[in-house]
TIGU-962414 format. One record per residue (C-alpha): residue number from 1; x negated, y negated, z negated. Coordinates in Angstrom, 1 decimal. Layout:
# TIGU-962414
+-----+--------+--------+--------+
! num !   east !  north !     up !
+-----+--------+--------+--------+
! NUM !      X !      Y !      Z !
...
+-----+--------+--------+--------+
//
This chain:
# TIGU-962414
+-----+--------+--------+--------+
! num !   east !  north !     up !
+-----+--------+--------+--------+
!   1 !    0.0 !    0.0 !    0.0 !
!   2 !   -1.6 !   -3.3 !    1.1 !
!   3 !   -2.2 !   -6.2 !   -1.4 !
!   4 !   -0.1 !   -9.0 !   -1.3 !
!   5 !   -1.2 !  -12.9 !   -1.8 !
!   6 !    0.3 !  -15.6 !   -3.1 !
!   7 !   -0.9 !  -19.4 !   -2.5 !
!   8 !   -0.6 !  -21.5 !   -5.3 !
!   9 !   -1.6 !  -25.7 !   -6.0 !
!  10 !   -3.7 !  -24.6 !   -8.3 !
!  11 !   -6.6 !  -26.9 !   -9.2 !
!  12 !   -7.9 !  -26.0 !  -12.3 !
!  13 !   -6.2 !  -22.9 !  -14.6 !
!  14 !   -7.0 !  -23.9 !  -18.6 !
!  15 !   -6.8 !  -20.5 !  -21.0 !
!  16 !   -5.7 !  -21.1 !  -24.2 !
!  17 !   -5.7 !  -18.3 !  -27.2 !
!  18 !   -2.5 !  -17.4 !  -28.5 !
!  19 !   -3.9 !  -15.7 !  -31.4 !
!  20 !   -5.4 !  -19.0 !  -32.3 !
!  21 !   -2.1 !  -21.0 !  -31.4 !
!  22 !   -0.2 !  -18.5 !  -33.3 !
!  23 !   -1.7 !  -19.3 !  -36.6 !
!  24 !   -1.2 !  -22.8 !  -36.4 !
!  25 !    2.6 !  -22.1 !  -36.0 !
!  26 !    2.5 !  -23.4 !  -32.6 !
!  27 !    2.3 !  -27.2 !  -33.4 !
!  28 !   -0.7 !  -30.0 !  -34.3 !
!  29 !   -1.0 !  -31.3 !  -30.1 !
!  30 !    1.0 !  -34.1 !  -28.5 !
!  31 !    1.9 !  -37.5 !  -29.4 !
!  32 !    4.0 !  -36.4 !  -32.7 !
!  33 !    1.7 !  -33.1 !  -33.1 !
!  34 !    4.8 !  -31.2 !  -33.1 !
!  35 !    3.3 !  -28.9 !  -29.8 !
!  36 !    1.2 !  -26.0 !  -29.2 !
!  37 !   -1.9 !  -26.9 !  -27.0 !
!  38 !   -0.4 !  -25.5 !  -24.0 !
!  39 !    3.0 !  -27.3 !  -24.0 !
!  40 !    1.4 !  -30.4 !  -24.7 !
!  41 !   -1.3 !  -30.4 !  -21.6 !
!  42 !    1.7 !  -29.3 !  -19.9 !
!  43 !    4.0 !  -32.4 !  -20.5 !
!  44 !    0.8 !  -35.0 !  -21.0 !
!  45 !   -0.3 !  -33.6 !  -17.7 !
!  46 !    3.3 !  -32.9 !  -15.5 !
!  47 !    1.0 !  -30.6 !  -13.5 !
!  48 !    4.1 !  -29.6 !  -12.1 !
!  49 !    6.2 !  -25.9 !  -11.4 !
!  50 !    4.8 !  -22.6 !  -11.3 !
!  51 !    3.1 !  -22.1 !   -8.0 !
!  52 !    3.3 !  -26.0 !   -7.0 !
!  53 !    1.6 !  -27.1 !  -10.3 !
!  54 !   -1.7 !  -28.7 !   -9.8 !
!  55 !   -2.9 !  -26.9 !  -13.0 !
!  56 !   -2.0 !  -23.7 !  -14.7 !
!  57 !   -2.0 !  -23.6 !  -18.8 !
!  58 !   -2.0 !  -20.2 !  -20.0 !
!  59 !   -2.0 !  -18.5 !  -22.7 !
!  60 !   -4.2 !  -15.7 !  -23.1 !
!  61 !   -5.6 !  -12.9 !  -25.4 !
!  62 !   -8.4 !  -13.3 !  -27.9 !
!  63 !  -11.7 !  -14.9 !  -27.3 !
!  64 !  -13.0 !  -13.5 !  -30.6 !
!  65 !  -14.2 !  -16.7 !  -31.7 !
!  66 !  -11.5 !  -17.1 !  -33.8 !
!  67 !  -12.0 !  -20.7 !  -35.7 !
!  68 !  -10.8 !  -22.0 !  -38.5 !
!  69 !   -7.3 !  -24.1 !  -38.4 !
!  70 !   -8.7 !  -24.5 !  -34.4 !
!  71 !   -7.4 !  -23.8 !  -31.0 !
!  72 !  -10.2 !  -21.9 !  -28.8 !
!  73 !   -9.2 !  -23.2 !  -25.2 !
!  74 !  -11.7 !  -22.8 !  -21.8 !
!  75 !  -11.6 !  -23.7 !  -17.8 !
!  76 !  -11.6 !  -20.9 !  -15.8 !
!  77 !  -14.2 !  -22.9 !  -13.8 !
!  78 !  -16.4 !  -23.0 !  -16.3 !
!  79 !  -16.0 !  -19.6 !  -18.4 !
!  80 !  -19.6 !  -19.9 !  -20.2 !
!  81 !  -17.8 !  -23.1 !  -22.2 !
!  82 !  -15.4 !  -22.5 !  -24.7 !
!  83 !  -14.0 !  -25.4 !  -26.5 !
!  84 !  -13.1 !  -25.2 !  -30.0 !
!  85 !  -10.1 !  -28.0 !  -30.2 !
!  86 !   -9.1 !  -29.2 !  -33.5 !
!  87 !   -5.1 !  -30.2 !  -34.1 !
!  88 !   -4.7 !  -34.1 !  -33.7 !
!  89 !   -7.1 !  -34.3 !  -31.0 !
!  90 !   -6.6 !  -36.9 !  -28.2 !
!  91 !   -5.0 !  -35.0 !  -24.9 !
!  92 !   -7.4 !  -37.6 !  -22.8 !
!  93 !  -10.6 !  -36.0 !  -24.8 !
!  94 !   -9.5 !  -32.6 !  -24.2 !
!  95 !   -8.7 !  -33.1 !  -20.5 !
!  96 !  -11.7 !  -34.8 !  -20.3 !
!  97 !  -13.9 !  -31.7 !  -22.3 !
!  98 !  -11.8 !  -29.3 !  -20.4 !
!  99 !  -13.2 !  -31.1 !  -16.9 !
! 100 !   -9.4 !  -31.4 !  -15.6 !
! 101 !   -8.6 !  -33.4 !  -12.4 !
! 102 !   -5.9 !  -34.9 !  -13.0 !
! 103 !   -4.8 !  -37.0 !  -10.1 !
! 104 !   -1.7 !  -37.5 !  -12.1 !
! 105 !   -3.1 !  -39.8 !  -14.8 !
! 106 !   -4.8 !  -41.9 !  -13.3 !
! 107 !   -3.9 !  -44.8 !  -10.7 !
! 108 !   -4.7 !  -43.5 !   -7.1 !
! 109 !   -7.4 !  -45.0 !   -5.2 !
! 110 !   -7.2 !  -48.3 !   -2.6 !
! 111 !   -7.5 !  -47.4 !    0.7 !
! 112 !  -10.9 !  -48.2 !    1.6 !
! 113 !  -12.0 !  -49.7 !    5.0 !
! 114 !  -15.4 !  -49.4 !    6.0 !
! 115 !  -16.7 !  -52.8 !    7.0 !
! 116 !  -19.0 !  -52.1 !   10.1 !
! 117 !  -16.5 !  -50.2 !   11.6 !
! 118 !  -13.5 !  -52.6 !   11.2 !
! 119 !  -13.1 !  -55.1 !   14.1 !
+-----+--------+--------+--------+
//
């Protein structure tokens, strides 16, 4: 039996334990730290839906790193880096740590003429 693709938008897909997010009862992220990690990225970010998201927050198994009253969270771009993210932490540091591009966020670039070409 053949295997079958699927395209996504994907950009970037971040992995976030759930063991860790488990014992901190799901909350400490977002404005009013009332969110897991992954539902705040997800609404701070509006990556999008599904397969038409721009990036994927997941959660997955255990890292084994297993910090104190921390979430363990990594890029799958960059699996040598795991980021051990405290509750309360700014969403723009952890983007930001986590090496995001998020077109999203930020204002989108003039378009830029080049001069020697432009009559």
């Amino acid at each position: 039996m053949p295997i079958k693709t699927a395209k996504t938008e994907w950009q970037d897909v971040v992995l976030v334990c759930r063991k860790c997010t488990k014992k901190l009862k799901r909350k400490g992220f977002g404005p009013d730290q009332d969110r897991s990690l992954r539902k705040a990225l997800k609404r701070w970010m509006k990556p999008g839906k599904g397969l038409k998201a721009t990036v994927a927050v997941v959660e997955t198994g255990c890292f084994d790193l297993c910090p104190r009253g921390a979430v363990v969270a990594a890029n799958a771009r960059a699996p040598e880096k795991l980021l051990v993210i405290q509750p309360g932490t700014d969403l723009t540091e952890i983007r930001d740590s986590l090496g995001l591009r998020d077109g999203r966020r930020r204002k989108p670039d003039a378009t830029r003429i080049d001069p020697t070409t432009a009559s």
